[in-house]
Steps between C-alpha positions, in 0.01 A plus 500: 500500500602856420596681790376822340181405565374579833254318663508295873789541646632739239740764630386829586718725307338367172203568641537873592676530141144419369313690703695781425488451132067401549540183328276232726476206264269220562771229550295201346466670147858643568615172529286369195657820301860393604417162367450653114803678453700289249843490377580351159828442332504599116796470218452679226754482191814376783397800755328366847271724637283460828103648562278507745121510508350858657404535818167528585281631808679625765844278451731858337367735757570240816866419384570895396365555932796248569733644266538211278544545141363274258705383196389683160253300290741403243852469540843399367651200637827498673508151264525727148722735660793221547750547269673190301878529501645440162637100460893544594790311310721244609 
């Protein structure tokens, strides 16, 4: 489980960083919401790129309270950014 997401026994300074920020989720659909987000690998002509599904509901305001940043919905891979060393000679 996430430890972003506050609930029983949850600690209390992620709790007064919502309240400041007046994000009170419903924690069953926030947990349902979590659930959706996605990540899928895709090559594309020998590049590797990686997206993720939007969030939905309250999921980007509850993890901007925390001061979490979510990845960006498409992204280069760290895979296409490896670079091949040219063969060597013996």
């Amino acid at each position: 489980m996430c430890s972003v997401v506050p609930g029983p026994g949850s600690s209390q300074s992620t709790e007064r960083r919502l309240a400041a920020a007046g994000v009170k989720p419903e924690w069953g659909r926030m947990l349902m919401e979590l659930d959706l987000l996605q990540k899928i690998k895709i090559e594309q002509g020998g590049k590797h790129f990686i997206a993720r599904t939007p969030v939905t509901g309250d999921v980007g305001r509850v993890f901007q309270a925390v001061g979490i940043a979510l990845p960006p919905t498409m992204r280069r891979s760290c895979r296409s950014r490896r670079l091949i060393a040219p063969p060597t000679s013996t």
